[in-house]
C-alpha positions as CSV (number, residue, x, y, z in Angstrom):
1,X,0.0,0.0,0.0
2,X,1.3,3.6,-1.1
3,X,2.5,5.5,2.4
4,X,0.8,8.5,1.4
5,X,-2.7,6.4,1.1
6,X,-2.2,4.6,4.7
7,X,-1.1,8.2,6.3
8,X,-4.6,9.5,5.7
9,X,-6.2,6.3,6.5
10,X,-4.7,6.4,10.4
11,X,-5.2,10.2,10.0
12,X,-9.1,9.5,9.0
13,X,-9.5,6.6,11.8
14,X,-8.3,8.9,14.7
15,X,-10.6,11.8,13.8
16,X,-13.5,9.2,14.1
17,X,-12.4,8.1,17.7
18,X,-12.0,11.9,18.3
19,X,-15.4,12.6,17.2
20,X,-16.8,9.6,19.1
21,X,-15.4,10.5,21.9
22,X,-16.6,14.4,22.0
23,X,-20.0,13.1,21.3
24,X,-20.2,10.4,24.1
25,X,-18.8,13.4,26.7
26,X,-21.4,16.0,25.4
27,X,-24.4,13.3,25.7
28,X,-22.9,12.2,29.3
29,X,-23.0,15.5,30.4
30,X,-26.6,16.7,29.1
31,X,-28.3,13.8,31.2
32,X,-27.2,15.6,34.3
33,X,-29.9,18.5,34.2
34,X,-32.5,16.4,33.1
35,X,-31.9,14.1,36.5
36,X,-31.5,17.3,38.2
37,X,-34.9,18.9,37.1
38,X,-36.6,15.3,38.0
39,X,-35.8,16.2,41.3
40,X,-37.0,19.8,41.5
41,X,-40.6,18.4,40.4
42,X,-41.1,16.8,43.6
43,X,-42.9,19.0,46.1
44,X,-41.0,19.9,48.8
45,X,-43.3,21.0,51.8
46,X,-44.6,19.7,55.5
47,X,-47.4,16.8,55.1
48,X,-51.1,18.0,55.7
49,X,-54.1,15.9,56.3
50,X,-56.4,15.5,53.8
51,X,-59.7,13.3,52.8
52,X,-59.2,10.1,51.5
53,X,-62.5,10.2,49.8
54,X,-65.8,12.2,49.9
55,X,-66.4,13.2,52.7
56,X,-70.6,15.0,53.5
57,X,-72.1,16.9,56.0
58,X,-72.0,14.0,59.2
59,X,-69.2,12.1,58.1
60,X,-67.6,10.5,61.6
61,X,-63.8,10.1,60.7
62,X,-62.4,7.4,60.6
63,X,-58.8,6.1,60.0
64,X,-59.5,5.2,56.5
65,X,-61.0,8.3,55.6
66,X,-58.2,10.3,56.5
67,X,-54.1,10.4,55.9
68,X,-51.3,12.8,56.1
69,X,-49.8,13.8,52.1
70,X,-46.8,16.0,50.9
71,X,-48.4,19.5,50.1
72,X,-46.0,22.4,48.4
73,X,-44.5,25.1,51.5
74,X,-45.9,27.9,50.0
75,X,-49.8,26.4,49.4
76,X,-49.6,25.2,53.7
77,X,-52.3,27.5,55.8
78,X,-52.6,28.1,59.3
79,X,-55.8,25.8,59.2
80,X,-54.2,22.6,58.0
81,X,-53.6,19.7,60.2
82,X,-49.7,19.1,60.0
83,X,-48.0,16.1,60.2
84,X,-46.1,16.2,63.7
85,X,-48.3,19.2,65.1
86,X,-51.9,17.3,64.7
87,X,-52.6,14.3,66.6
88,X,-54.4,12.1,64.7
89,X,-56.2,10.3,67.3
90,X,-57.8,13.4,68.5
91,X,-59.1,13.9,65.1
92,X,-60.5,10.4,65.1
93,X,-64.1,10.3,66.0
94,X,-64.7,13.7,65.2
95,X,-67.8,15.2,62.8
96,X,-67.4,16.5,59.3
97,X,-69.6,20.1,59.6
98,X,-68.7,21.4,56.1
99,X,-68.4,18.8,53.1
100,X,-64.6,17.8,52.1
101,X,-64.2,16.4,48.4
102,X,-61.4,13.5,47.7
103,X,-58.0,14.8,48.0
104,X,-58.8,18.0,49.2
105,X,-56.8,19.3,52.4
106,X,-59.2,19.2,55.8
107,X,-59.5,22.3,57.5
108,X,-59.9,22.8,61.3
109,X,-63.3,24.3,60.8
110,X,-64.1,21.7,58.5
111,X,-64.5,18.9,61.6
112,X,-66.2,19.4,65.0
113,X,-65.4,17.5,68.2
114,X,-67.3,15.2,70.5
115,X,-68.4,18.0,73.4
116,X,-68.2,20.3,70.8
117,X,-71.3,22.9,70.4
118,X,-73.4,21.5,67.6
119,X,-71.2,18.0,67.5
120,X,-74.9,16.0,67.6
121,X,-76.5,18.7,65.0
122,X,-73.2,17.8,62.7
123,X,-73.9,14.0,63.2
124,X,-77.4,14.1,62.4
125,X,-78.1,13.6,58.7
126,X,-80.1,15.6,56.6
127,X,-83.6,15.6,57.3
128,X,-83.0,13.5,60.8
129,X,-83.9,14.1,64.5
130,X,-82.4,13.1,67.6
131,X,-84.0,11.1,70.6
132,X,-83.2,10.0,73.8
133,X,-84.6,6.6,75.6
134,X,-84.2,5.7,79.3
135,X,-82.6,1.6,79.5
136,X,-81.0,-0.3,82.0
137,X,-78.3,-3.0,81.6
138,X,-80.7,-5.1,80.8
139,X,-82.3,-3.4,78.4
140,X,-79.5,-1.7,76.9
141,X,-77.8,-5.4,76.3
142,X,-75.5,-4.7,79.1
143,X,-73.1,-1.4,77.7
144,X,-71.9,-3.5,74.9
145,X,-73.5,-1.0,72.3
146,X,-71.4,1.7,71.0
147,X,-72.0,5.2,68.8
148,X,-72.6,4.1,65.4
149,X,-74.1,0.8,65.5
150,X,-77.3,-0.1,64.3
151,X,-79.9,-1.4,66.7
152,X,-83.7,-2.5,66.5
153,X,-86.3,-0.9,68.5
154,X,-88.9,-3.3,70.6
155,X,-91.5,-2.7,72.9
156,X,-92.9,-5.2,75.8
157,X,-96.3,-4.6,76.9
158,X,-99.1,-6.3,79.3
159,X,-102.6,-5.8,77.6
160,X,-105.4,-6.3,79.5
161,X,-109.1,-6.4,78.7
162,X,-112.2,-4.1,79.6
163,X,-112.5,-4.3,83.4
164,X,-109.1,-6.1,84.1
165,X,-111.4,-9.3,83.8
166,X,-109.3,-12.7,82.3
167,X,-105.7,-13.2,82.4
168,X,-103.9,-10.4,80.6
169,X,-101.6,-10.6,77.2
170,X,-98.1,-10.2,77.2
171,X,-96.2,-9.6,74.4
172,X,-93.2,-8.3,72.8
173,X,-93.1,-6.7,68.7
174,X,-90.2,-4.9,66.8
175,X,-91.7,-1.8,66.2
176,X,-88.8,-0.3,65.0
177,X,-85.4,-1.5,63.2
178,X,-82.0,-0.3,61.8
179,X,-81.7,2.6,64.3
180,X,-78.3,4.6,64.4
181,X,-76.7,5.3,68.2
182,X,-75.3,8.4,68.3
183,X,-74.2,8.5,71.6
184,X,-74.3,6.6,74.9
185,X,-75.3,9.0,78.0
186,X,-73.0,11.9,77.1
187,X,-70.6,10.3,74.9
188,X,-70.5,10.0,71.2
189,X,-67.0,8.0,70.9
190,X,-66.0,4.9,72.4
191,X,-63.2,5.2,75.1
192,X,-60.4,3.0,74.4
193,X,-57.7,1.9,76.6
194,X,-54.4,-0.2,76.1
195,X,-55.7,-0.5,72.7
196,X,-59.1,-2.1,74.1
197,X,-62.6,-0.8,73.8
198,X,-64.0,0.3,77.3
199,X,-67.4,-1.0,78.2
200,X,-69.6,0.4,80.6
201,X,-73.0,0.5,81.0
202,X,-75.5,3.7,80.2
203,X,-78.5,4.8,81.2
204,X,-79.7,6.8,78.1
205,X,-79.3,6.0,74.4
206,X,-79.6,8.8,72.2
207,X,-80.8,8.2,68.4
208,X,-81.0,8.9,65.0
209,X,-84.8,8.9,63.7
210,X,-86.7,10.5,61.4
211,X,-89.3,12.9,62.6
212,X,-92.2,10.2,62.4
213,X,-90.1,7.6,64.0
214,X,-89.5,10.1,67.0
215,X,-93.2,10.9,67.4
216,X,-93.7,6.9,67.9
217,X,-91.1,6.4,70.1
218,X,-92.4,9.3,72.4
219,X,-95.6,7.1,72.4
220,X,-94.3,3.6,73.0
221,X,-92.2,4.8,76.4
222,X,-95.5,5.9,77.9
223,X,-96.9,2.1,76.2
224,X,-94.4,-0.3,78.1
225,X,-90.9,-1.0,78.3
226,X,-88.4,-0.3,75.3
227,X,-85.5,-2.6,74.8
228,X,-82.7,-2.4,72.5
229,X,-81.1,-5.3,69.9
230,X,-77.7,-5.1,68.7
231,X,-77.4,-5.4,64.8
232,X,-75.0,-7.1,62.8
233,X,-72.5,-5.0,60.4
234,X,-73.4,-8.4,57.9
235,X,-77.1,-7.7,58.0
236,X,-76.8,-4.3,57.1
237,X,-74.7,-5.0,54.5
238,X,-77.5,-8.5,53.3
239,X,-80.5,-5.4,53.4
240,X,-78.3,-3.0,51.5
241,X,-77.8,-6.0,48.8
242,X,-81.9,-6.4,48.8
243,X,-82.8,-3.1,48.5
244,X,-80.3,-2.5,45.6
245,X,-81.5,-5.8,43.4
246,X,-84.9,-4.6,44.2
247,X,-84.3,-1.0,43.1
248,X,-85.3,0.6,46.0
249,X,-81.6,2.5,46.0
250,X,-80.6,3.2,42.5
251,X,-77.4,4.8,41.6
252,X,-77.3,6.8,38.9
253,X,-75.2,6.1,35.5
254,X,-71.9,7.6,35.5
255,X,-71.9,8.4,39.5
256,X,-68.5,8.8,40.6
257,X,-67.0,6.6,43.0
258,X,-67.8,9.2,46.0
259,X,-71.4,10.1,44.9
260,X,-72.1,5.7,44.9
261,X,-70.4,5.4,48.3
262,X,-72.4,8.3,49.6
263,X,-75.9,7.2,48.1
264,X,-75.6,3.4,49.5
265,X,-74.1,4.8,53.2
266,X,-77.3,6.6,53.2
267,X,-79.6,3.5,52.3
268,X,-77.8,1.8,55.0
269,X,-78.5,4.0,57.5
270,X,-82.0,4.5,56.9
271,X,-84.3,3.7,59.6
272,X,-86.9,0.8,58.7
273,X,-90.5,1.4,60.6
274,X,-92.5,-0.8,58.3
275,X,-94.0,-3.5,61.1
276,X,-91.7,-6.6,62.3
277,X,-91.9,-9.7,63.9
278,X,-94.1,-10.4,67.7
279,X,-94.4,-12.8,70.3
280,X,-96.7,-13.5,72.9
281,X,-96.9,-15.2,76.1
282,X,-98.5,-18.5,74.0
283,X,-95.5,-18.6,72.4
284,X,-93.3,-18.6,75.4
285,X,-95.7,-21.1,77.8
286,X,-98.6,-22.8,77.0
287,X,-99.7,-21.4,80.2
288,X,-100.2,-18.1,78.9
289,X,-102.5,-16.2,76.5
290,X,-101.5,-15.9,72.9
291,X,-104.9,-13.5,71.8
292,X,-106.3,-10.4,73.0
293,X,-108.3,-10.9,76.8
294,X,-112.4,-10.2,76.4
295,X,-114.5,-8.3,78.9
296,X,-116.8,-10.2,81.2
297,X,-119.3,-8.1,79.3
298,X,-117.8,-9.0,75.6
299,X,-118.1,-12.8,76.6
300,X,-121.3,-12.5,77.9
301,X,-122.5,-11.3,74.0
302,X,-121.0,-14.2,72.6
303,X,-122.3,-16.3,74.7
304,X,-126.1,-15.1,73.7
305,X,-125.1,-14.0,70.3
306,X,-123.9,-18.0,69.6
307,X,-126.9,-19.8,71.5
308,X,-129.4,-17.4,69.2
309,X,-128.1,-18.1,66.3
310,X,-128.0,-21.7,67.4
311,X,-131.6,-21.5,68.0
312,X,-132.7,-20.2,64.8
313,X,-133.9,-16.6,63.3
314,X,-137.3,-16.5,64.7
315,X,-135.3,-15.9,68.1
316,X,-134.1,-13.3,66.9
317,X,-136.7,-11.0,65.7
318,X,-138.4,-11.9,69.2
319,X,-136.1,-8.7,70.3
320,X,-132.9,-10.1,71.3
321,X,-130.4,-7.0,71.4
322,X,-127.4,-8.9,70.7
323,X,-128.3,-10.4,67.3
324,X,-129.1,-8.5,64.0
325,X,-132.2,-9.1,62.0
326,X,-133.2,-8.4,59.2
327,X,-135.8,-5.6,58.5
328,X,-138.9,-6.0,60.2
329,X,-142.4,-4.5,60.4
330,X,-145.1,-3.8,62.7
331,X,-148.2,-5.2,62.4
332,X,-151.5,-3.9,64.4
333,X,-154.4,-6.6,65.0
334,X,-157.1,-4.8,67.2
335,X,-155.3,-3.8,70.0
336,X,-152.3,-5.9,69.5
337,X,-149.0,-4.7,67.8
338,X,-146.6,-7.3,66.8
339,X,-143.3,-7.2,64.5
340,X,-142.9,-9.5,61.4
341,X,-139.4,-10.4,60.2
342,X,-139.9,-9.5,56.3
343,X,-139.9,-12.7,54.1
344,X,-141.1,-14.8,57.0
């Protein structure tokens, strides 16, 4: 090969290697302030509570309804809960007053505490009323009912006839079912200690009713004796299933996530007044009655009202006041008035 010809070949080779080179160092160094500007996106700021989901007027928080999030320094007001300043126990248990959409930051204001002026007005849901019933341990299934279960509403009563004559009826119905507790005595949270749920037992039980539903319980304490059954979270959840194959709830097409959970945690809380189950004292001992007790002067009419009829019509239209006749007229014969059964 001619010298000249291999000179520019090495010359040509070692300007590639060059320009390889210069281009590997100039793509080496412009991923730097890309990485660098990756890292400036991230917010750098305190962490703030905010909602986890939707949360309405008479929300109770919850732990899953709440957490703490990175939120920009300069966007952090004197009315968010801070990570490390806010104790989030305190806030559990607590009432949302003013509604709070997903993601959005929770504001002092924005919850009110058990205590708290207007905590029970926050709790109550639209359109709702709060009452308070007197029960006993017995009664009131011995303090092991906390705010916000569900509980069913029955009465026991001694019904006696006319007179007090006959041995009296006692029974026991569910006049009322899926009733919210809003708070035990005074106390609208549950007191937990060591990580365990106190129980005590209370002598009021305040609830959530609808105006209707508080007129009837106002009538059934003056009645007889109200006692309290503790629901199961499973059948609320079994009536929510019915009611929504039976299209009783219906959640509209395209609802967002929030607007579903809201419109089914509002069928489930719904009190249910339509009329429930009884027993008796027949159904108890065969010793006691299982119908409603007569009058000395009721049995007395049914005695004469069955042996009339047993002895035929014309018994009847001799004037027996017990037994209807049919029409009837009068019929004079000199001095002598009688009355004829028509068709006889």
């Amino acid at each position: 090969m001619d010298k000249k010809k291999l000179l520019l070949l090495v010359g040509a080779l070692v300007i590639a290697i060059g320009t390889a080179l210069a281009a590997r160092s100039l793509f080496a160094g412009a991923s730097a302030p890309k990485a660098e500007a990756a890292q400036q996106a991230v917010p750098q700021g305190p962490k703030v509570l905010v909602a986890q989901r939707a949360l309405p007027v008479g929300t109770i928080i919850t732990a899953d309804s709440i957490s703490f999030q990175l939120w920009p320094k300069d966007m952090v007001q004197d009315a968010y809960f801070v990570e490390g300043e806010a104790d989030m126990a305190k806030l559990l248990g607590t009432v949302v007053r003013y509604p709070v959409t997903a993601g959005q930051p929770v504001t002092q204001g924005a919850l009110v505490k058990p205590g708290d002026r207007g905590f029970l007005a926050a709790a109550l849901g639209p359109g709702m009323r709060a009452i308070t019933i007197n029960v006993s341990a017995r009664t009131g299934v011995a303090g092991f009912i906390f705010p916000g279960d569900h509980i069913d509403l029955m009465l026991t009563q001694t019904v006696r006839g006319d007179g007090g004559e006959g041995q009296a009826l006692k029974a026991t119905e569910t006049i009322l079912k899926n009733l919210r507790v809003l708070a035990t005595d005074q106390a609208t949270d549950s007191e937990v200690v060591d990580g365990k749920t106190v129980v005590r037992e209370f002598r009021t039980v305040t609830l959530e009713v609808t105006p209707k539903i508080a007129e009837k319980i106002a009538v059934a304490e003056t009645i007889g004796t109200l006692s309290l059954a503790l629901r199961s979270i499973a059948d609320n959840q079994a009536e929510l299933e019915r009611l929504v194959a039976s299209g009783a709830v219906k959640v509209p097409t395209g609802a967002s996530k929030e607007e579903e959970e809201r419109i089914l945690t509002a069928a489930m809380n719904r009190p249910d007044e339509s009329k429930g189950s009884f027993s008796t004292g027949g159904d108890v001992s065969r010793f006691q009655r299982s119908s409603m007790p007569t009058s000395r002067a009721d049995m007395a009419k049914q005695i004469v009202t069955a042996a009339v009829n047993a002895a035929g019509p014309r018994n009847a239209a001799a004037g027996n006041p017990f037994v209807k006749v049919g029409p009837v007229v009068r019929v004079t014969r000199g001095k002598v008035t009688t009355e004829e059964e028509v068709g006889k």
